[in-house]
C-alpha positions in Angstrom: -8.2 -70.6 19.8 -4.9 -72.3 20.7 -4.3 -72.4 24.4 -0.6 -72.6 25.6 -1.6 -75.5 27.5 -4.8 -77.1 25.2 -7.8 -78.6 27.4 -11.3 -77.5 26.9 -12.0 -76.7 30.4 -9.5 -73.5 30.1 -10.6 -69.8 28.9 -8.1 -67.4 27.6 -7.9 -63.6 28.3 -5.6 -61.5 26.3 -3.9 -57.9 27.8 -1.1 -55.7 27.4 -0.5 -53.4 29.9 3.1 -52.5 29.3 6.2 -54.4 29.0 5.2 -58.2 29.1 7.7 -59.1 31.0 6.1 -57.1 34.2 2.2 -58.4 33.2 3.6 -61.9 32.9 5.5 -62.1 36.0 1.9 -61.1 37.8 -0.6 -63.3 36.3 2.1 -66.4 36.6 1.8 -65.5 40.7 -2.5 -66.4 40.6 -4.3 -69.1 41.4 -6.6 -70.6 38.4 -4.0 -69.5 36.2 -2.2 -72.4 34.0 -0.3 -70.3 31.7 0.8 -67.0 30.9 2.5 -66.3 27.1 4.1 -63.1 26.2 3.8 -62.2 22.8 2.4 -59.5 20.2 -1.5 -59.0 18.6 -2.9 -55.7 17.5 -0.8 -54.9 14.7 -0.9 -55.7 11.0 2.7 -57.5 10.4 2.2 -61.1 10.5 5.4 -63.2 13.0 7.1 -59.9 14.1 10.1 -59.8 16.0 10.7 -58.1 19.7 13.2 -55.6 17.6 10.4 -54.7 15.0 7.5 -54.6 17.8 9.6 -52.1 19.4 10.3 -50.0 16.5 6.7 -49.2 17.0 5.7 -49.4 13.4 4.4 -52.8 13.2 0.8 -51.4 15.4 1.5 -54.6 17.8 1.1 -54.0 21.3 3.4 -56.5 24.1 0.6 -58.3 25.3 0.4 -61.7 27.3 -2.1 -64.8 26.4 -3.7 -66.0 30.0 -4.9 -69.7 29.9 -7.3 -69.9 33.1 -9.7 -72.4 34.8 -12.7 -70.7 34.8 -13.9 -72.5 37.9 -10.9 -71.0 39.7 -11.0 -67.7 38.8 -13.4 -65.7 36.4 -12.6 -63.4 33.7 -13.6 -60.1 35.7 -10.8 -61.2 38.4 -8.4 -61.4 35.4 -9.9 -58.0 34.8 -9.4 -56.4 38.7 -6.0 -57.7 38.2 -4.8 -56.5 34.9 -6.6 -52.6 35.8 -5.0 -53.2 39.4 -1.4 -53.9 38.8 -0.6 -51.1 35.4 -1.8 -47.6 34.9 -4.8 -47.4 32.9 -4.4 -44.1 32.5 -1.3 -43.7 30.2 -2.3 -43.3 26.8 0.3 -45.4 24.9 2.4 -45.5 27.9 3.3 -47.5 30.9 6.3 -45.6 32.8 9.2 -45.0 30.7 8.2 -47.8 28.3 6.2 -45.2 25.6 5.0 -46.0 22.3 1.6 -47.7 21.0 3.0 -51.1 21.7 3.0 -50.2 25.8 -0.7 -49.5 25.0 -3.4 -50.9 27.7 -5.3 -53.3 25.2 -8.2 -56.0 26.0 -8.5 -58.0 22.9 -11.7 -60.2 24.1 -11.8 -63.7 22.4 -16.4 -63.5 22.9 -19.3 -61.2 23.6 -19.0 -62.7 26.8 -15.8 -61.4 27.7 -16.7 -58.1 25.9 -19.5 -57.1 27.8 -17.4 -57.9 31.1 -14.4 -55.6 29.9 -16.6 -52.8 28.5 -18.6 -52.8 32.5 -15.8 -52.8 34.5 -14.2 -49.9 32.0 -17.4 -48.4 32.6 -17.5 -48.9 36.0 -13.7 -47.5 36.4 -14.7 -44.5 34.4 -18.0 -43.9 36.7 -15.5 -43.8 39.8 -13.5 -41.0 38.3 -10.9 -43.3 36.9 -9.8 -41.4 33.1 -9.8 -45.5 31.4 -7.7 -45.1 27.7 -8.1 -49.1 27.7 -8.2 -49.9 24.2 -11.1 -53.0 24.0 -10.9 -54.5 20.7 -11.7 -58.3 19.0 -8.8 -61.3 19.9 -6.4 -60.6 16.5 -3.8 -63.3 16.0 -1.6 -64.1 18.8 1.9 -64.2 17.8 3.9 -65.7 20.6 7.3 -63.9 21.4 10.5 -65.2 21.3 12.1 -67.7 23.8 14.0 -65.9 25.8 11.1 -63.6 26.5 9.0 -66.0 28.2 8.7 -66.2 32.2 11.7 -63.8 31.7 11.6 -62.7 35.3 12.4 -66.0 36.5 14.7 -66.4 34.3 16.1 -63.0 35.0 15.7 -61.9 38.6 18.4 -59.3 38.7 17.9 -57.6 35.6 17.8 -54.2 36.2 14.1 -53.5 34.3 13.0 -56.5 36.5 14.5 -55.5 39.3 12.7 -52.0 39.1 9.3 -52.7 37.8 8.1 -55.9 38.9 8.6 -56.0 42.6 6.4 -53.1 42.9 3.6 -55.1 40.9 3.5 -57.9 42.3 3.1 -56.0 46.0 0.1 -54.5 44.2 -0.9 -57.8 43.8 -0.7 -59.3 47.4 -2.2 -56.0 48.7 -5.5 -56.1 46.9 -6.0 -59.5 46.2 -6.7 -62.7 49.2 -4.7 -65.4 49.2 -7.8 -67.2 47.5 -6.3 -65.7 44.3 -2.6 -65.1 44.7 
């Protein structure tokens, strides 16, 4: 595993839950969190592009790589997070971003993390919630271009931005304490 920022007291998660751009601008906001990578896993082309990702035929999904202190937060808060702030719901959808590379995807990097994501899909499911998660093994992490990372800060006023992030990060501040945000 290669971390975004190496040091061996850091855990990864990897999600996609939509565009990147919207995931990535939430998990940068958390406590415990020391980066947050957009990029593309869960398809067979080795290095694709944003343009061929979004073709749909490459079977990558956006997802983001989540470097985190364990000690600081644990992989089920990454978890409450990631089912808290996109639709789980959507079956290769996240608003009007459709297509199997908007898909909700866990890849989990251990058994570990696998038995956490398949409970709390299990729990979600037990309280009525219709889950379409995908949970599947960490592929290889291809990191996105430049100009996609911490796009949001980069790119305030752009109008996707503009529309779809606000909204998640409120999510954020309304169902998590400050401990984590």
């Amino acid at each position: 595993m290669t971390l975004a920022n190496p040091s061996d007291a850091l855990s990864r998660a990897i999600v996609g839950g939509g565009c990147f751009w919207c995931s990535e601008s939430v998990f940068r906001a958390v406590r415990g969190v020391h980066a947050v990578v957009s990029g593309y896993a869960g398809g067979a082309r080795p290095n694709p592009s944003y343009e061929q990702v979004c073709t749909g035929a490459t079977g990558h999904a956006e997802v983001i790589a989540i470097d985190f202190d364990p000690t600081q937060i644990s992989y089920e808060r990454i978890l409450d997070i990631f089912f808290a702030t996109h639709d789980p719901t959507s079956l290769n959808r996240q608003g009007n971003d459709i297509g199997t590379q908007y898909r909700s995807v866990i890849f989990y990097e251990n058994d570990a993390q696998k038995d956490i994501a398949a409970a709390k899909i299990a729990e979600l499911k037990a309280n009525g919630v219709n889950v379409v998660t995908e949970l599947s093994p960490a592929p290889t992490f291809y990191r996105a271009e430049e100009y996609h990372q911490n796009f949001y800060e980069k790119n305030p006023e752009q109008g996707y931005c503009t529309f779809a992030i606000p909204p998640k990060l409120a999510k954020l501040k309304q169902y998590f304490s400050e401990e984590t945000i």
